[in-house]
DSSP file (Angstrom, degrees, kcal/mol; ACC not computed):
  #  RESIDUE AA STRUCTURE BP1 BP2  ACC     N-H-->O    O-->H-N    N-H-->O    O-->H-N    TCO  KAPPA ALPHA  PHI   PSI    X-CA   Y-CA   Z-CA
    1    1 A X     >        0   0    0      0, 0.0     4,-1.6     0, 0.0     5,-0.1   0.000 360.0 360.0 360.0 -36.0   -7.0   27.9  -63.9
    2    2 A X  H  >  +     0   0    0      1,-0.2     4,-0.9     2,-0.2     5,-0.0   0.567 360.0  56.0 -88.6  -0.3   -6.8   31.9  -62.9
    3    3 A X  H  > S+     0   0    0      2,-0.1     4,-2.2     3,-0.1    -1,-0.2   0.852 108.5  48.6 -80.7 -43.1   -9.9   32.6  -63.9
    4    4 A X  H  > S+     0   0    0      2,-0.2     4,-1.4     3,-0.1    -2,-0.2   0.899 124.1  34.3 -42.4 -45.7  -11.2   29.5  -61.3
    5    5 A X  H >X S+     0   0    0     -4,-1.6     4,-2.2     2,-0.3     3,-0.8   0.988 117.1  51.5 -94.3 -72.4   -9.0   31.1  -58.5
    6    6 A X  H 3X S+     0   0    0     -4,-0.9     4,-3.1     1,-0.2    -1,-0.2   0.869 117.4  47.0  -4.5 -77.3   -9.8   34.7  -60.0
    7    7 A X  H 3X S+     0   0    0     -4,-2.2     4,-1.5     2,-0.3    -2,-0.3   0.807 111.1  43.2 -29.8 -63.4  -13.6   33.2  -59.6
    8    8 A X  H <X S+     0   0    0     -4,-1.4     4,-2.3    -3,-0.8     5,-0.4   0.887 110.6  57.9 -77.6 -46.0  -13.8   31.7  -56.1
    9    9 A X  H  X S+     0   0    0     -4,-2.2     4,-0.9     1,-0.3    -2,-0.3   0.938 114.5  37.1 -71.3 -37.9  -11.8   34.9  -54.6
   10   10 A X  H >X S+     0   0    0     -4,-3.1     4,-1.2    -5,-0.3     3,-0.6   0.917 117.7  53.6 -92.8 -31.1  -14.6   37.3  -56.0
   11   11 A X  H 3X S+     0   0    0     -4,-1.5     4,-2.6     1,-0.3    -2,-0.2   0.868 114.5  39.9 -87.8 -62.5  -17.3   34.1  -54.9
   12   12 A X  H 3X S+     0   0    0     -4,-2.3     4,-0.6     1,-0.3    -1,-0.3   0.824 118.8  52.7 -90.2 -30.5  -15.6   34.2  -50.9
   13   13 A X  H << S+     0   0    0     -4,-0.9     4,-0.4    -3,-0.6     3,-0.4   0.976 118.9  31.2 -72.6 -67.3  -15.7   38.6  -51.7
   14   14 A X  H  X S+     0   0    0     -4,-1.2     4,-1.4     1,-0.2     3,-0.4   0.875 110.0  64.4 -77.6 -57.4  -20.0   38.7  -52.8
   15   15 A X  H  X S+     0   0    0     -4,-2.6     4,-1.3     1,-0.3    -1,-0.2   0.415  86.4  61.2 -67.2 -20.3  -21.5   36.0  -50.8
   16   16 A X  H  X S+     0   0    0     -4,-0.6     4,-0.7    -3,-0.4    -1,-0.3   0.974 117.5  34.8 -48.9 -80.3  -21.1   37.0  -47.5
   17   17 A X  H  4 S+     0   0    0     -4,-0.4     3,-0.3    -3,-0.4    -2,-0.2   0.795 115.8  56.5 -23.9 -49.2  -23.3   40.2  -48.4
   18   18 A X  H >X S+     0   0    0     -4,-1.4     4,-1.3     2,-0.2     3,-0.6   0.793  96.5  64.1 -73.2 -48.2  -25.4   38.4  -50.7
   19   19 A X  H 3< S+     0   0    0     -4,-1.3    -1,-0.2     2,-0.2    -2,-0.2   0.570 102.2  48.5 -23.3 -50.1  -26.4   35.8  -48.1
   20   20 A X  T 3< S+     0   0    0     -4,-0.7    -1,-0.2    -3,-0.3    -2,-0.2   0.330 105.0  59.8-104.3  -3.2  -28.2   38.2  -45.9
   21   21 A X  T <4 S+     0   0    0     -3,-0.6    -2,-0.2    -4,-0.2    -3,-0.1   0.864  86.5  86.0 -77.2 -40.3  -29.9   39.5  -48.5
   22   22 A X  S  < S-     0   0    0     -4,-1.3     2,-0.6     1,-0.1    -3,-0.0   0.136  81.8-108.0 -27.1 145.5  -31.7   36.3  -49.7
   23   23 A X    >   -     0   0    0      1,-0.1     3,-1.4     2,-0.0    -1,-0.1  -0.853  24.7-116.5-112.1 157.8  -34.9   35.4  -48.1
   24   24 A X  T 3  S+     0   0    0     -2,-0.6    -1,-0.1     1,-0.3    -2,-0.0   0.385 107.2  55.1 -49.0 -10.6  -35.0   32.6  -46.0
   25   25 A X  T 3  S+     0   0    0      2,-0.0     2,-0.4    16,-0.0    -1,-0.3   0.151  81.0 108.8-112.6  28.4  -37.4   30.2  -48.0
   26   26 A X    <   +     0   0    0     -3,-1.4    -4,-0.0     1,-0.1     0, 0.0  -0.853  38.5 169.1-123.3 129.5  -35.1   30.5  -51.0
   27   27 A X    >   +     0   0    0     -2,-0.4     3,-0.6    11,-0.1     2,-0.3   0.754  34.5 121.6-122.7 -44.9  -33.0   26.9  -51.7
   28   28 A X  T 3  S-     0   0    0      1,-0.2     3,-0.1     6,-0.1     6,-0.1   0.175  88.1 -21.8 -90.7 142.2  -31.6   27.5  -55.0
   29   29 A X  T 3  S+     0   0    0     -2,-0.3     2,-0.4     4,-0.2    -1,-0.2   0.960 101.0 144.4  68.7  57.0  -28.1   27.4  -55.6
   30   30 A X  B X   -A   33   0A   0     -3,-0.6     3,-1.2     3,-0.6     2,-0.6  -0.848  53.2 -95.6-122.2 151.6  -27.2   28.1  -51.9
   31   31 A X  T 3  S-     0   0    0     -2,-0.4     3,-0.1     1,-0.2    -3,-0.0  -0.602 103.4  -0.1 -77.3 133.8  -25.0   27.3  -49.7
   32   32 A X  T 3  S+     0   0    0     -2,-0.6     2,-0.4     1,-0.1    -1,-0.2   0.749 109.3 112.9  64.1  19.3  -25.6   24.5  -47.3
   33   33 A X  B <   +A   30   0A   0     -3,-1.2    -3,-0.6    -6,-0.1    -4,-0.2  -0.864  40.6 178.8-144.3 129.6  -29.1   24.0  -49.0
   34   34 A X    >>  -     0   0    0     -2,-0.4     4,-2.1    -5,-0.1     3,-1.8  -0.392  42.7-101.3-105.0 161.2  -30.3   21.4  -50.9
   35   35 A X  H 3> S+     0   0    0      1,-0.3     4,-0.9     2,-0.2     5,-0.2   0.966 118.7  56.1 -59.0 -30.4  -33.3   20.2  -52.7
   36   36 A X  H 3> S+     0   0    0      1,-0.3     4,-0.7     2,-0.2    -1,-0.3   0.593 106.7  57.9 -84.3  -1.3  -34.4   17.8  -50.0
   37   37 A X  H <> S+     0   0    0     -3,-1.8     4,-1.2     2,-0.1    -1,-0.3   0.856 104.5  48.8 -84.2 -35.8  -34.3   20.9  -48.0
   38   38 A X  H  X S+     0   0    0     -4,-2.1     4,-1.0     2,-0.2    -2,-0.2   0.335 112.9  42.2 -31.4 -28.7  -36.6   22.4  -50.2
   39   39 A X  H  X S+     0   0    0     -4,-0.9     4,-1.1    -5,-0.3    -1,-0.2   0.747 110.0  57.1-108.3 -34.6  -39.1   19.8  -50.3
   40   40 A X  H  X S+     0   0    0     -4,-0.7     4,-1.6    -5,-0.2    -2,-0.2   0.916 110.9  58.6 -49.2 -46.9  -38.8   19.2  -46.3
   41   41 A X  H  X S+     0   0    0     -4,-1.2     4,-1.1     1,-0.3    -2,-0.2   0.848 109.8  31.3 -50.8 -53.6  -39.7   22.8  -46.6
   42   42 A X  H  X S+     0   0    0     -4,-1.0     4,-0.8     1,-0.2    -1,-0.3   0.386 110.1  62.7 -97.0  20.4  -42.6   22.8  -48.3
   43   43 A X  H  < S+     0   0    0     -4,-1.1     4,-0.5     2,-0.1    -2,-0.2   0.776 108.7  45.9 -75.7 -29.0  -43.9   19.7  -47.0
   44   44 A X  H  < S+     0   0    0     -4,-1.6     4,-0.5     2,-0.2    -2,-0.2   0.781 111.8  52.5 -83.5 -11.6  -43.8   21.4  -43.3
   45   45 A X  H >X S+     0   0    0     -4,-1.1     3,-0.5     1,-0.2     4,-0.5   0.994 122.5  29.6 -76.0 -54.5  -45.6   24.8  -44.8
   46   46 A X  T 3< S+     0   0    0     -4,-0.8    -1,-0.2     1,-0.2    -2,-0.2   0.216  98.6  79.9 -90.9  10.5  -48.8   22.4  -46.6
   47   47 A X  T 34 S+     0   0    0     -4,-0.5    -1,-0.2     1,-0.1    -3,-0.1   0.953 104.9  39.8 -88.9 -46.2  -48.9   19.3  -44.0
   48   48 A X  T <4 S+     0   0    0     -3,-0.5     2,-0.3    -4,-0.5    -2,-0.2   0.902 131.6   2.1 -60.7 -50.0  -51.1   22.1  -41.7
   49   49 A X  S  < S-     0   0    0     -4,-0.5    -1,-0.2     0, 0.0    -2,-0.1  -0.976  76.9 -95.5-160.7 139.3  -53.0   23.5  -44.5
   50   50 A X        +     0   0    0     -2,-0.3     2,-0.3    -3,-0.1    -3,-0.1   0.157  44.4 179.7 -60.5 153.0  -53.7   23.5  -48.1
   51   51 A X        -     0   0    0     -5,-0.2     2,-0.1     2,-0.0    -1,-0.0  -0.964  31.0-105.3-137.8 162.1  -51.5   26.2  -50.3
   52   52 A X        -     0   0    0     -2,-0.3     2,-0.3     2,-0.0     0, 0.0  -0.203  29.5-154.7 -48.5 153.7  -51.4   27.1  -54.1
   53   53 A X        -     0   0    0     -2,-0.1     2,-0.6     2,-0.0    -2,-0.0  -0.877   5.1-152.0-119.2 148.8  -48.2   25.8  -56.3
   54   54 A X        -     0   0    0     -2,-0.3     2,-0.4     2,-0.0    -2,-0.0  -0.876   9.0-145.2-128.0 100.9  -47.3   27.7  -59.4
   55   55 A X        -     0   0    0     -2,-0.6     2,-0.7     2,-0.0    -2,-0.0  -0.230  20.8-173.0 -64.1 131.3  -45.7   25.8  -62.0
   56   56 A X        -     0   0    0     -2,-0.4     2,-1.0     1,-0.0    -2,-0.0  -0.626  29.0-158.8-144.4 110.7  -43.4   27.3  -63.7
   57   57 A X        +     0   0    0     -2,-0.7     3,-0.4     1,-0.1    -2,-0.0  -0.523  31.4 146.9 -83.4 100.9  -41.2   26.9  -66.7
   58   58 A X     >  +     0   0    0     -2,-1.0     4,-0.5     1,-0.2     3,-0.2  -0.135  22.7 131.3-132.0  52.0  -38.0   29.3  -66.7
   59   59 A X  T  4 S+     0   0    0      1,-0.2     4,-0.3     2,-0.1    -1,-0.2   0.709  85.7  28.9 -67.8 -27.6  -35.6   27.1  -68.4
   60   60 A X  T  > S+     0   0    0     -3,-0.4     4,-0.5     1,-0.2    -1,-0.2   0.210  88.0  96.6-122.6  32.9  -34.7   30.2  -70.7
   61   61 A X  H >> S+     0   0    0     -3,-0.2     3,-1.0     2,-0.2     4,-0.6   0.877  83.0  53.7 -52.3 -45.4  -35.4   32.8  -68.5
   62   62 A X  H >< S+     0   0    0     -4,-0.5     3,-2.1     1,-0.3    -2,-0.2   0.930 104.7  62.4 -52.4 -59.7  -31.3   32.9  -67.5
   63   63 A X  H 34 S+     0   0    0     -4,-0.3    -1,-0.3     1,-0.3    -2,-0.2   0.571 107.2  36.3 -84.5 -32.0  -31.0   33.3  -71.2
   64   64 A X  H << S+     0   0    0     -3,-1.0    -1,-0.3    -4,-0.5    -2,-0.2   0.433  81.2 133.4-104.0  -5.4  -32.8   36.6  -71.3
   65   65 A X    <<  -     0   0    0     -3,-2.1     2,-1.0    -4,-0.6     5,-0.1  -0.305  66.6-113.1 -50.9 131.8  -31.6   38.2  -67.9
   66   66 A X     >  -     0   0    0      1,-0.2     4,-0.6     2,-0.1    -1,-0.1  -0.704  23.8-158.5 -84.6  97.9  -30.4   42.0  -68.5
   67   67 A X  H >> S+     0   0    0     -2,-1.0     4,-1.6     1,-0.2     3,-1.1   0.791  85.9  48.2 -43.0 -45.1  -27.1   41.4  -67.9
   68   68 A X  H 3> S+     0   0    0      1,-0.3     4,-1.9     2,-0.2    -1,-0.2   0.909 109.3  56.4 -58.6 -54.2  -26.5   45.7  -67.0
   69   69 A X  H 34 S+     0   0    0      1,-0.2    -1,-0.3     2,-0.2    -2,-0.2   0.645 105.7  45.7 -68.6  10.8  -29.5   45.5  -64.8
   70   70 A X  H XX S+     0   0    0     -3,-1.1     4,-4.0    -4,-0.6     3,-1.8   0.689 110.9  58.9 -99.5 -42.7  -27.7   42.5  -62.7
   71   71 A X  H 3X S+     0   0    0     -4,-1.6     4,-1.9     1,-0.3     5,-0.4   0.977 111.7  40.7 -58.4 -42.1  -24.1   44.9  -62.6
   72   72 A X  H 3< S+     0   0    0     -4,-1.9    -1,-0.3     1,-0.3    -2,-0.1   0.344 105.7  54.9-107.1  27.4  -25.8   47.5  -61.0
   73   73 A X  H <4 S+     0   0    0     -3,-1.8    -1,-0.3    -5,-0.2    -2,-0.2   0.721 107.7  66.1 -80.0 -44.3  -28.1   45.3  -58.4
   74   74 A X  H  < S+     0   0    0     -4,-4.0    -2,-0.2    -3,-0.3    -3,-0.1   0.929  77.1 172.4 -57.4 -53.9  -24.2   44.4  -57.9
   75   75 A X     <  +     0   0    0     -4,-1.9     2,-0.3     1,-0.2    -1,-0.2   0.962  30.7 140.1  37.8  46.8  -23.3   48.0  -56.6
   76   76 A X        -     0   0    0     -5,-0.4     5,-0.3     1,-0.1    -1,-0.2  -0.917  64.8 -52.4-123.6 174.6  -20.0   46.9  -55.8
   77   77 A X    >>> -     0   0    0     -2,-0.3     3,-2.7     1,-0.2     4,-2.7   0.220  54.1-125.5 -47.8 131.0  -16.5   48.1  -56.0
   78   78 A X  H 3>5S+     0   0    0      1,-0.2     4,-2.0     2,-0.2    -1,-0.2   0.816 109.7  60.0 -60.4 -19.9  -16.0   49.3  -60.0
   79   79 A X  H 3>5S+     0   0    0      1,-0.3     4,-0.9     2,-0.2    -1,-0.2   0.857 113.0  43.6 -73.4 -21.8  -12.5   46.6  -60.4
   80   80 A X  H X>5S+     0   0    0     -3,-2.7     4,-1.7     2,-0.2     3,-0.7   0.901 111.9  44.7 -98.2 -40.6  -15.1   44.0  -59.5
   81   81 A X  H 3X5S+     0   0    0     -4,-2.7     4,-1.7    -5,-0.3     5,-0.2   0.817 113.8  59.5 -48.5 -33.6  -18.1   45.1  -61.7
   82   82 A X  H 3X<S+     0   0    0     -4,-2.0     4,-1.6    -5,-0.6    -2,-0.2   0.883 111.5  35.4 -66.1 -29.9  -15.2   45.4  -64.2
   83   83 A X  H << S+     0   0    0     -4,-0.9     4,-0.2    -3,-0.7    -1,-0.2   0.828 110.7  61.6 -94.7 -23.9  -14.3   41.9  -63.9
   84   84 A X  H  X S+     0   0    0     -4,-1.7     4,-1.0     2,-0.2    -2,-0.3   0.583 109.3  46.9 -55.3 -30.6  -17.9   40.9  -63.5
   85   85 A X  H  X S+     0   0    0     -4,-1.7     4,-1.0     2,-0.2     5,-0.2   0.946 107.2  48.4 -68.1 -77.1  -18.4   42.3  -67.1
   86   86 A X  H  < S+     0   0    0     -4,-1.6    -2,-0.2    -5,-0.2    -1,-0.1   0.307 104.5  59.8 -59.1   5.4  -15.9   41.1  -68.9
   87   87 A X  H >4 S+     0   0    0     -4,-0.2     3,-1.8    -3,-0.2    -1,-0.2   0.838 112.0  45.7 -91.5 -67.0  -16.5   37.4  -67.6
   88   88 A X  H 3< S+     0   0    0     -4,-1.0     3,-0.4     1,-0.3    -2,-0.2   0.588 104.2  57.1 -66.7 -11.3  -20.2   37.8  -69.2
   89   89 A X  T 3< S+     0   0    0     -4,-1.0    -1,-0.3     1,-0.1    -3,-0.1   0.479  97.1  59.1 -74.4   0.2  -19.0   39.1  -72.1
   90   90 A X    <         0   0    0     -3,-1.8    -2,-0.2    -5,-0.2    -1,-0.1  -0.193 360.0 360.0-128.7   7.9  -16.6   35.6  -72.6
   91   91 A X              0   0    0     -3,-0.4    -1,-0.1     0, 0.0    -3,-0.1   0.313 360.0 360.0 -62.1 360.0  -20.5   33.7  -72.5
């Protein structure tokens, strides 16, 4: 249970930042965006005119992420990289 609460206080800490970095046609695992937003989306981008899709399989992509190059994308405060570490090390 203090790892949830632990969890959600660094969640409410990152996301803010994190938020405004994202670009704007990007749905997953957002807040206040859904798949059916996602699909509304690209239905209003192709309804004008035809576009590409790229298929893609990256079911183990997560699996292979370099965790160290993600801590220091983080380039936040070291107590929070610190905790950010040891959480992926407990994978």
């Amino acid at each position: 249970m203090d790892d949830r609460a632990l969890q959600a206080l660094f969640k409410l800490a990152l996301e803010p930042e994190w938020e405004a970095r994202f670009e704007p046609n990007s749905y997953g695992i957002r807040p206040g965006r859904s798949c059916h937003d996602a699909m509304e989306a690209i239905f209003n981008a192709i309804v004008q005119k035809s576009k590409y899709v790229l298929d893609a399989d990256i079911a183990k992509c997560f699996d292979r992420i370099d965790h160290e190059a993600l801590l220091r994308k983080l380039n936040t405060f070291p107590t929070i990289r610190r905790q950010v570490r040891a959480w992926g090390n407990n994978l």
